[in-house]
PAMARKOL-193911 format. One line per field, with one value per residue (C-alpha): residue in one letter; z, y, x. Coordinates in steps of 0.001 Angstrom, whole numbers, padded with zeros to 6 digits. Each point is the difference from the previous one (the first is absolute). Layout:
BEGIN
rest <- (A / ...)
up <- (Z / ...)
north <- (Y / ...)
east <- (X / ...)
***
This chain:
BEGIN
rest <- (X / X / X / X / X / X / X / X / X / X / X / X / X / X / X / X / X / X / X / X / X / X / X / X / X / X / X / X / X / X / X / X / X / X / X / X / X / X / X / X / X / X / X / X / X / X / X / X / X / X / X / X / X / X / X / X / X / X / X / X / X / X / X / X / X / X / X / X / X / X / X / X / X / X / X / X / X / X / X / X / X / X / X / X / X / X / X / X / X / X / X / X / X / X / X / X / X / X / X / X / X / X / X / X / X / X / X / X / X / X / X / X / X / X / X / X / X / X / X / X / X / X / X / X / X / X / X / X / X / X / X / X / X / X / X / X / X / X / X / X / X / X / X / X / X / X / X / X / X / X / X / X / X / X / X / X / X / X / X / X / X / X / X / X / X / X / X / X / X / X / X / X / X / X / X / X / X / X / X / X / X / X / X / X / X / X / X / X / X / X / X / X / X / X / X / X / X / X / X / X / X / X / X / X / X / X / X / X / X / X / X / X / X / X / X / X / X / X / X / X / X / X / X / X / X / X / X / X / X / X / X / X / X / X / X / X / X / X / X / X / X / X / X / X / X / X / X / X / X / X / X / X / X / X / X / X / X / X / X / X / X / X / X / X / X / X / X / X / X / X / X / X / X / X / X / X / X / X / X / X / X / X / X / X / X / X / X / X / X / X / X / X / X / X / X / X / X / X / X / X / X / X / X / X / X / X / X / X / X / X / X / X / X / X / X / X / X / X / X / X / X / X / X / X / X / X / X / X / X / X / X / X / X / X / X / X / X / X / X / X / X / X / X / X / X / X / X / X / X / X / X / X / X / X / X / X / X / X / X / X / X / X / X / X / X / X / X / X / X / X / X / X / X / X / X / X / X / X / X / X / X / X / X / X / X / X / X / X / X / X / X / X / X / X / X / X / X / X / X / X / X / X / X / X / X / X / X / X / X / X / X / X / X / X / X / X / X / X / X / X / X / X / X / X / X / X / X / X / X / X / X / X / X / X / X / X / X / X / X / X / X / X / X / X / X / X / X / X / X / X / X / X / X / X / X / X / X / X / X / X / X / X / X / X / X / X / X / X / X / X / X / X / X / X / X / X / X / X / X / X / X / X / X / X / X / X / X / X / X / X / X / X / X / X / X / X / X / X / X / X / X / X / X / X / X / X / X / X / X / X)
up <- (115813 / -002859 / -002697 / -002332 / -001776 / -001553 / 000476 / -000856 / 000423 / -001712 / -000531 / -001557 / -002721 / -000861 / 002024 / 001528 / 000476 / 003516 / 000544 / 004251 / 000917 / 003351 / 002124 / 003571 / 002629 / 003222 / 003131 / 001310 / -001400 / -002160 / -002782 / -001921 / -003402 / -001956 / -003108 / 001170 / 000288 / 000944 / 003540 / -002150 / -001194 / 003065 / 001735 / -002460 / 002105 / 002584 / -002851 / -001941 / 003192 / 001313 / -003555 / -000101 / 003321 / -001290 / -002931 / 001742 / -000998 / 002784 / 000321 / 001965 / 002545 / -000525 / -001327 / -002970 / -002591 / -002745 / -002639 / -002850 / -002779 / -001093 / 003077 / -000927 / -001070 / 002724 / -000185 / 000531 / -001375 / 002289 / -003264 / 001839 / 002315 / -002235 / -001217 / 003287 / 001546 / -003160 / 000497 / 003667 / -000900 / -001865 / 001843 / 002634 / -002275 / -000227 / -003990 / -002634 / -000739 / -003665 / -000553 / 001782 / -001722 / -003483 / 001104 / 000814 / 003399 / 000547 / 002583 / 003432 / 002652 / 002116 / 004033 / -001171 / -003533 / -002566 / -003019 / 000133 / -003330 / 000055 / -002012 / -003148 / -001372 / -003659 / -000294 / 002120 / -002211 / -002591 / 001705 / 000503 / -003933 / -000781 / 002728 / -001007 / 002280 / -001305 / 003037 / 002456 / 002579 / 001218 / 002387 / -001820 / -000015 / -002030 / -002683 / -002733 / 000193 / -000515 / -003137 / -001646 / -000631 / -002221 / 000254 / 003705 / 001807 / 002321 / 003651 / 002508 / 002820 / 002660 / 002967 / 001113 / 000040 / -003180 / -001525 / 002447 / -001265 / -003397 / 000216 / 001495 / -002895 / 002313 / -001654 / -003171 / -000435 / -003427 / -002035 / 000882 / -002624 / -000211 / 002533 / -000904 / 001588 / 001327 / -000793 / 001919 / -001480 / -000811 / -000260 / -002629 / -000551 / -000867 / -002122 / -000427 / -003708 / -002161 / -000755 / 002801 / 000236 / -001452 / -001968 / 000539 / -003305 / 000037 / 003475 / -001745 / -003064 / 002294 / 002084 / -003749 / -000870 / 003193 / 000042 / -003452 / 000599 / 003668 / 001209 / 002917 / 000737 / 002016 / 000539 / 001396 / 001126 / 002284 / 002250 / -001351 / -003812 / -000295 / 000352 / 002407 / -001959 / -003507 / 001535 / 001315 / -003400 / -001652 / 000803 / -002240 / -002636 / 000227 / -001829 / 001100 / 002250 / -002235 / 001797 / 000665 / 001746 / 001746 / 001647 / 001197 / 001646 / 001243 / 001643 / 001404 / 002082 / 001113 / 001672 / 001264 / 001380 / -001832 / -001863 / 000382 / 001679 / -002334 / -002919 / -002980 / -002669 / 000044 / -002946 / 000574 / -000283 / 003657 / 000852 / 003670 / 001879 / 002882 / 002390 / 000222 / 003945 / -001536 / 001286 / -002444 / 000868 / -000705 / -003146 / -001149 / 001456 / 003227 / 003136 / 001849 / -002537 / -003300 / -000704 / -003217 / -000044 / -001531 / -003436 / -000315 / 001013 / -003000 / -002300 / -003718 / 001309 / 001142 / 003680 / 000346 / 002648 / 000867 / 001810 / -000708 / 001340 / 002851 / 000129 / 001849 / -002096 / 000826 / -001497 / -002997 / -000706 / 000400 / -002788 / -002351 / -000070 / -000774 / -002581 / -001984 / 000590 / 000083 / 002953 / 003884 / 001632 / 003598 / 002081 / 003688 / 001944 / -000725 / -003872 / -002799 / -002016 / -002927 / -000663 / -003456 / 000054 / -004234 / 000944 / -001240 / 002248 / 000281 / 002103 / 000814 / 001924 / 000997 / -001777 / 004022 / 003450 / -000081 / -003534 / -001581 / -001411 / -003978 / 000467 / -000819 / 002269 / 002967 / 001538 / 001142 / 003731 / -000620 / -000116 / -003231 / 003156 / 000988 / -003888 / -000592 / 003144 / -000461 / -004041 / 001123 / 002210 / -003789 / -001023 / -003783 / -000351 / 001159 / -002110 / -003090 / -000104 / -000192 / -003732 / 000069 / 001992 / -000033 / 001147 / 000620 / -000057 / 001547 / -001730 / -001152 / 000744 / -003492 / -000256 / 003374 / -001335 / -003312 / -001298 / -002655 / 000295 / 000391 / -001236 / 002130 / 001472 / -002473 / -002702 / 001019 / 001207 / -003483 / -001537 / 003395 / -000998 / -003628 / 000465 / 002773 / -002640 / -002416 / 002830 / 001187 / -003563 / -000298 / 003025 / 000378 / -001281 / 003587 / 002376 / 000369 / -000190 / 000067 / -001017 / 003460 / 000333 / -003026 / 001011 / -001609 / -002774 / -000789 / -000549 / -002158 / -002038 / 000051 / -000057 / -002996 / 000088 / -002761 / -001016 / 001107 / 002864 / 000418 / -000047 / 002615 / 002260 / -000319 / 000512 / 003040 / 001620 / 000198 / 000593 / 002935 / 001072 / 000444 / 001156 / -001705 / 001532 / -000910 / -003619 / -000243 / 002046 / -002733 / -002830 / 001589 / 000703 / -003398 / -001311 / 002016 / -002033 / -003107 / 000920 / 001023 / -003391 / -001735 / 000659 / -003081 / 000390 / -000066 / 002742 / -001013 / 000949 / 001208 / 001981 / 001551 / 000764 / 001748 / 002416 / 000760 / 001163 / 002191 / 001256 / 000443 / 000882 / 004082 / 000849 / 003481 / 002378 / 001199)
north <- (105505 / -000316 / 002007 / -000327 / 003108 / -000694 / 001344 / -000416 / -000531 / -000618 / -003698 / 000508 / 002706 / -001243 / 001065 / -002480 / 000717 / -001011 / -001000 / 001977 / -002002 / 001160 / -001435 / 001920 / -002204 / 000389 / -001413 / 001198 / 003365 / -001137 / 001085 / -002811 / -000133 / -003469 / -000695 / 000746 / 003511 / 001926 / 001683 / 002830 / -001491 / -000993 / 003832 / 001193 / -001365 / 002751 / 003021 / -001465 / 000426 / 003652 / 000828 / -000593 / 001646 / 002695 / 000660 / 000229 / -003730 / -002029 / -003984 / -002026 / -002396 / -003529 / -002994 / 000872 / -002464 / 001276 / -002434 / 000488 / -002234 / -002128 / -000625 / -001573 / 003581 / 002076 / 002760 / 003234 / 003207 / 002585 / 000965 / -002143 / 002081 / 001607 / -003239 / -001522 / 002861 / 000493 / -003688 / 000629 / 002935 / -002322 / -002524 / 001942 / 001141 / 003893 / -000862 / -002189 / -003289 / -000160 / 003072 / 000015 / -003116 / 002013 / 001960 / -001104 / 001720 / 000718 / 002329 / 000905 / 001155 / 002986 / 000193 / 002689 / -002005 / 001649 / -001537 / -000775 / -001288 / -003586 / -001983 / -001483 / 001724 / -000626 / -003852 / -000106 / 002048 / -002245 / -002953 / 001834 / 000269 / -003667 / -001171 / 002081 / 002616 / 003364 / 002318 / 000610 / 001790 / 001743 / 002980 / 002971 / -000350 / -003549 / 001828 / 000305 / -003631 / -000809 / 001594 / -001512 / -003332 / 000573 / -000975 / 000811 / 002543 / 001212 / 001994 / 001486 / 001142 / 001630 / -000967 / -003178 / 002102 / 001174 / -003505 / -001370 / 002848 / -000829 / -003399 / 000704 / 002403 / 002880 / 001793 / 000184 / -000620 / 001063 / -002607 / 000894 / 001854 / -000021 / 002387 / 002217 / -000759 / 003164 / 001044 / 002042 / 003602 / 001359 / -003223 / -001261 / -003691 / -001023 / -002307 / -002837 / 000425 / -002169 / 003666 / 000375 / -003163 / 001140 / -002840 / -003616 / -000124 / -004309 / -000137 / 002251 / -002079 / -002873 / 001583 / 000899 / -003334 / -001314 / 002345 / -000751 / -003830 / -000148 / -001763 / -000262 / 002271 / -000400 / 003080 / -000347 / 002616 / 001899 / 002698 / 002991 / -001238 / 000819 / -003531 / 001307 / 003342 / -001958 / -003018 / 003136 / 001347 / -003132 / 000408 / 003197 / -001784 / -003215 / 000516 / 001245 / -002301 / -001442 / 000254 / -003722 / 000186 / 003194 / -001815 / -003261 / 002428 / 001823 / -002628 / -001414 / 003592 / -000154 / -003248 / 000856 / 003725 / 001750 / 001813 / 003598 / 001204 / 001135 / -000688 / -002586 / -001749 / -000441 / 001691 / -000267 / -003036 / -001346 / 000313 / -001653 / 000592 / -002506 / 000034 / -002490 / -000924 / -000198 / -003371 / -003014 / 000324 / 003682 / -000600 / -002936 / 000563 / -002193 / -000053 / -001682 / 001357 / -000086 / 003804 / 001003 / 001011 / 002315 / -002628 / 000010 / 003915 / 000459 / -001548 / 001746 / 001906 / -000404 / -001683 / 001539 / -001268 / 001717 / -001932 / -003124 / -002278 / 001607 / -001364 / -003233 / -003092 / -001465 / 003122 / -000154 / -003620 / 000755 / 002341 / -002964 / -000973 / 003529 / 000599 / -003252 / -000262 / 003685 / -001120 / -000820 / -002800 / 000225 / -003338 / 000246 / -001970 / 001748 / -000324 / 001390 / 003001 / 000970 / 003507 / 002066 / 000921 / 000569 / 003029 / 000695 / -000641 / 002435 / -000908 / 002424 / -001412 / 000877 / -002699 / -000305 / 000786 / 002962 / 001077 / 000927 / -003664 / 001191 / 003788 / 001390 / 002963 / -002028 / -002827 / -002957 / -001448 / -002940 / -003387 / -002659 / -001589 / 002938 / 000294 / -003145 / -000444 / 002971 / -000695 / -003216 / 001086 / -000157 / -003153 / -001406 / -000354 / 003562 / 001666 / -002564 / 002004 / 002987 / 000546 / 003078 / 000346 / 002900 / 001961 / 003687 / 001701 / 003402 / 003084 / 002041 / 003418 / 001128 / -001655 / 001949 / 002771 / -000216 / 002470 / -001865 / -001015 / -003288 / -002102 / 000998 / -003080 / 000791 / -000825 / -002920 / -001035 / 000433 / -002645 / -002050 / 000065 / -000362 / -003195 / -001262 / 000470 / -002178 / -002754 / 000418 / -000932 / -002597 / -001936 / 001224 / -003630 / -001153 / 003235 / 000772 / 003304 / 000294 / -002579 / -000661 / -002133 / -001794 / -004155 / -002337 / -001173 / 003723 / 000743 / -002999 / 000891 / 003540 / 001347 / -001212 / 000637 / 000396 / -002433 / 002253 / 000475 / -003704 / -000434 / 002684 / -000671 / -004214 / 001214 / 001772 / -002238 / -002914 / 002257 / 001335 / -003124 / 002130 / -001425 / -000702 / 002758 / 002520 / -000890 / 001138 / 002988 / 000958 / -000795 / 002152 / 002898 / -000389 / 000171 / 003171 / 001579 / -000983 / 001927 / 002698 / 000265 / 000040 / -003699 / -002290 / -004060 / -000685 / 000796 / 000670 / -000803 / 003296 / 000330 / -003437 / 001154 / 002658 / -002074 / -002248 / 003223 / 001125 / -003736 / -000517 / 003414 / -001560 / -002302 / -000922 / -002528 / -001859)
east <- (055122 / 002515 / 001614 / 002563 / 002213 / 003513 / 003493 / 003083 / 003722 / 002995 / 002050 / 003369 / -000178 / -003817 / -003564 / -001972 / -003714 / -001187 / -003204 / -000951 / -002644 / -002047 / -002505 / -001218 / -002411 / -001297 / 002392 / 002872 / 001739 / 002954 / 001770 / 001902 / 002004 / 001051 / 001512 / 004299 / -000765 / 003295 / 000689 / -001148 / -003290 / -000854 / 000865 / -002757 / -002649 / 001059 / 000382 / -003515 / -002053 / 001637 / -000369 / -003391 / -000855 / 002040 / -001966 / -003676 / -000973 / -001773 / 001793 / -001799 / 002122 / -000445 / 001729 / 001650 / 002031 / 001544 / 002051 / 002330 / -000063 / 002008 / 000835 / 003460 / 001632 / 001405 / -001613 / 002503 / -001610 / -001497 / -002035 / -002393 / -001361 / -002553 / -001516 / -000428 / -001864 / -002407 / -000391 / -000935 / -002220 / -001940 / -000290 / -001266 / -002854 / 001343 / 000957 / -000992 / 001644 / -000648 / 001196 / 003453 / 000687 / 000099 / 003371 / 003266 / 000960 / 003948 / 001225 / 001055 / -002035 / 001036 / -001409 / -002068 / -001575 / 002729 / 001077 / 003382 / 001881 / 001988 / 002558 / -000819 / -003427 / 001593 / 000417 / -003321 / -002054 / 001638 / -001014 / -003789 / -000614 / 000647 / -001839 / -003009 / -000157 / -001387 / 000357 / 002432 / 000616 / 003538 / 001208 / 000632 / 003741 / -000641 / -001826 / 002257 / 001736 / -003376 / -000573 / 002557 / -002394 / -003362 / -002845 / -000676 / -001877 / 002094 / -001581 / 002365 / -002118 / 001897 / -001988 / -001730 / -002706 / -000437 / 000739 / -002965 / -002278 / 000756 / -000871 / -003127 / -000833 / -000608 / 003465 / 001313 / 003960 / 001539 / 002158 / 003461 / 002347 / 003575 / 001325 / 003825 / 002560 / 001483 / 003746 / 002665 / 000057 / 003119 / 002200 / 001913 / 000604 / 003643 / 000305 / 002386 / 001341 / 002494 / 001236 / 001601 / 002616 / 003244 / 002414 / -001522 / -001224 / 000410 / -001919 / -002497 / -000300 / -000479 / -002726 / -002107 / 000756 / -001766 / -002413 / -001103 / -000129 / -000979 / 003582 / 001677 / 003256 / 003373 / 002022 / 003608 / 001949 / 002399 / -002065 / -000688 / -000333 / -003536 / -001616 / -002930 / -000624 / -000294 / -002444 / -002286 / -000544 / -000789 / -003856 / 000511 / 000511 / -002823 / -003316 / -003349 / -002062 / -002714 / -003535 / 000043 / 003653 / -000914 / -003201 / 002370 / 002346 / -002833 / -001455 / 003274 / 000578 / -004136 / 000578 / 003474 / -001952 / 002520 / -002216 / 000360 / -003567 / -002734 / 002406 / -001259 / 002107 / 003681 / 001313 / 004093 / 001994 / 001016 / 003354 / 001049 / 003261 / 000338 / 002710 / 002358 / -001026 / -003503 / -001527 / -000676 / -003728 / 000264 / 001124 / -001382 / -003071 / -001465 / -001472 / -002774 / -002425 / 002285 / 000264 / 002140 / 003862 / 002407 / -000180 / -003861 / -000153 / 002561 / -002134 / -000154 / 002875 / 003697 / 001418 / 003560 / 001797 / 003335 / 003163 / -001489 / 002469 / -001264 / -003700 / -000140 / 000775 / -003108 / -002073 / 002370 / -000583 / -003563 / -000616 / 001152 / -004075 / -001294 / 002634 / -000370 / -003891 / -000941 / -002243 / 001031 / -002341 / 000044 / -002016 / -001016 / -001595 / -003546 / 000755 / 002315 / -000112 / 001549 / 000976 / 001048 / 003705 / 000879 / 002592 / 003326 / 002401 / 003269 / 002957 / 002885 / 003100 / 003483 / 003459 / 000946 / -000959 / 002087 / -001240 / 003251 / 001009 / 001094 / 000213 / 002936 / -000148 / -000516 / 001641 / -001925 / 000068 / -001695 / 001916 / -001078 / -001925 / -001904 / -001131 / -000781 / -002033 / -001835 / -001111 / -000629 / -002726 / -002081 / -000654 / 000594 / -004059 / -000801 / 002769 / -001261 / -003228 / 001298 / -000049 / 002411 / 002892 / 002557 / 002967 / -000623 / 003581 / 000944 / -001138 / 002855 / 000308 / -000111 / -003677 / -001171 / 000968 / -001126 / -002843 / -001011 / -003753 / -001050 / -002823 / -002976 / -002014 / -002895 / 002147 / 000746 / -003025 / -001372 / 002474 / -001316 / -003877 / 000461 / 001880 / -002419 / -003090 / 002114 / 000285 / -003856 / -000548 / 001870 / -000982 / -003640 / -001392 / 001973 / -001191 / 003792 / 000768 / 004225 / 002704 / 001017 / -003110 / 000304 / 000360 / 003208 / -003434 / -000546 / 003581 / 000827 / -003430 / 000454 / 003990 / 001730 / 003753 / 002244 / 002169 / 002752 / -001967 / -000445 / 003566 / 001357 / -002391 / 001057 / 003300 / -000369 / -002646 / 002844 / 003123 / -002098 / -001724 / -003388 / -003072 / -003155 / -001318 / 002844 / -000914 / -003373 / 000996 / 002410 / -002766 / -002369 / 002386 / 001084 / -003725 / -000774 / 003165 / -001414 / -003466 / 001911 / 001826 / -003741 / -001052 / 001455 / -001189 / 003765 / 002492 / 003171 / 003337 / 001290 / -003518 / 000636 / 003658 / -001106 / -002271 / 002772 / 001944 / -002784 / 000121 / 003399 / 001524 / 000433 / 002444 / -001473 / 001648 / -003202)
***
């Protein structure tokens, strides 16, 4: 006999429906899967059967063929369990075909029939709605990722049992409701504030400026200087997730499985800290089935990478795709996927291998050879797309010390969001949200310089010799000034000046 239900799984940061089709005949006992399932698809013909032992269902032994369509996706997602023994249920005659084929089936199977939650619920119930589907089905742990997409009905049995009983119409199961998330009583968050950072008012303004306009950011400086405290408070200072950018990181951490358990939609800005041994595939993103990296997990949020002369050159060179395209493509032999990666990216780095090259206090034991190899370890392209690059000096004592109050990160962060609504204004006809994104045809059509403007920046784009690239950078930095200082359609010289600071305040031997 045959029967058909549907599952799911994930491909890149996307679902894919998957069609379980099963047939049982008489002959010899077997139990077979096609379609590339995964070691782990093919295990679940061992948990499907105890499971349905387990649960007080009768499965009779005979020839059994089960196939996943389309058959040329590997299949990888354990989520499959559940489908493929409904589908054998049915086939068998103990359920109805045409009714298991009005639910979309995605979960785990325990030994004893549980529910168990997977990876990826979000971008599959996302997937479910445009392909049609009306009801699905998830472990209880999956319940509110899936209520983050209307216009489903969403059932979380906990048993095979009950989910078989249901199906039959001899049990009722309630649509499932958003369940709290419990907190830890009695502890207090700490939270990174802008507050807290004494001196370093330019690396400050630099790090508003880049929050406000989405750019790139090179700190420089001797240990100790406060380059690693001031890169973990910029996420202080970045707006609110939207819904829409909340739901793409959600769905990046569901198919990753870093999706806290039983918890739903994202609501703070990522903010990833790999370290420097940190593999290219780790950060990129890779493997045999393309999983995303440090750069698509930072997505809507900031990738700080400390030391990075450190980081191999090869991982270095490779963020030059993600960081011009706001996207990383990554081919294998069974395809190639594409995953999101629009983050901000925030470098912090010592002048010298022993850190003290410049400081006054301190005398460097490095050799011109020793510094030039090790800045040279970044390459022109890679430091050309970082639109802000800086030197963060020691902090005197007289600043540590000070008890003046500083600006508080929500301060800041208000001059941040009101300049970001003038840019999602501006470039809402293009679905750009922040001038880092704008194109060389959006910044010719949209930032109009000065003619004083026009001038300094002529002047300093031959005395420098800078690079196509470097221009726009310095436009676009200049344009996210401008918004800061309320938004005008013309950017002035002294805003363009400053820019050209932020862009030329290194002197790197590469």
């Amino acid at each position: 006999m045959y029967a058909r239900t549907f599952g799911a799984a994930t491909q890149g940061v996307d679902g894919l429906i998957i069609s379980v089709e099963v047939d049982t005949a008489n002959g010899l006992p077997a139990f077979d899967i096609v379609g590339l399932p995964s070691t782990a698809v093919r295990e679940s013909k061992e948990r499907v059967r105890t499971a349905i032992k387990n649960s007080g269902l009768r499965s009779r032994t005979e020839k059994i063929t089960i196939n996943l369509a389309p058959a040329n996706v590997r299949k990888e997602s354990a989520g499959l369990d559940l489908p493929i023994a409904i589908g054998l249920l049915a086939a068998q005659g103990r359920l109805r075909p045409s009714v298991c084929e009005e639910f979309l089936f995605v979960a785990e199977l325990s030994l004893e029939g549980v529910l168990r939650p997977v990876a990826g619920v979000l971008p599959i119930a996302i997937t479910a709605r445009a392909e049609g589907f009306k009801k699905l089905i998830v472990a209880p742990e999956n319940i509110n990722e899936a209520l983050l997409v209307d216009g489903l009905e969403v059932y979380a049995p906990k048993t095979l049992i009950d989910l078989v009983d249901f199906l039959d119409g001899e049990k009722d199961l309630e649509l499932a409701t958003p369940v709290p998330v419990d907190e830890a009583e009695g502890f207090m968050e700490l939270v990174d504030d802008f507050a807290d950072v004494q001196g370093q008012h330019t690396a400050k303004r630099a790090l508003e400026i880049a929050a406000a306009g989405g750019h790139n950011v090179l700190m420089v400086g001797v240990p100790g200087s406060g380059k690693t405290m001031l890169a973990k408070r910029m996420s202080s200072i970045l707006p609110e997730l939207t819904r829409e950018e909340a739901l793409e990181v959600t769905k990046i951490y569901s198919v990753a499985g870093k999706l806290p358990q039983g918890s739903g939609l994202v609501t703070k800005r990522p903010f990833q800290n790999p370290n420097h041994d940190a593999s290219t595939a780790a950060i990129i993103g890779g493997g045999t089935n393309p999983t995303p990296g440090q750069v698509t997990l930072a997505h809507n949020g900031i990738l700080f990478l400390d030391e990075l002369p450190e980081f191999k050159k090869s991982t270095l060179e490779a963020l030059r795709e993600p960081l011009e395209e706001r996207q990383i493509t990554i081919s294998r032999v069974n395809g190639t996927l594409t995953f999101p990666s629009s983050m901000i990216l925030i470098c912090a780095m010592n002048p010298c291998p022993c850190g003290w090259y410049g400081d006054k206090e301190h005398n460097c034991r490095c050799s011109d050879a020793d510094i030039k190899r090790y800045t040279r370890r970044l390459s022109g392209p890679l430091l050309d797309r970082i639109d802000i690059q800086i030197r963060v000096p020691r902090v005197k004592y007289d600043e540590l010390s000070s008890k003046r109050r500083n600006e508080s990160s929500a301060e800041i962060r208000k001059r941040v969001s009101a300049a970001r609504k003038i840019q999602t204004q501006r470039l809402a006809p293009y679905k750009l949200f922040c001038n880092a994104q704008m194109t060389h045809a959006l910044i010719q059509k949209l930032c109009v310089l000065e003619p004083a403007a026009e001038n300094l920046l002529k002047t300093v784009f031959e005395t420098k010799k800078l690079s196509a690239r470097s221009y726009d950078r310095i436009i676009k930095v200049g344009r996210t000034i401008a918004d800061l200082a309320g938004g005008g359609d013309t950017i002035l010289a002294g805003q363009i000046a400053e820019a050209i600071k932020f862009r030329s305040d290194l002197d790197l031997d590469i």
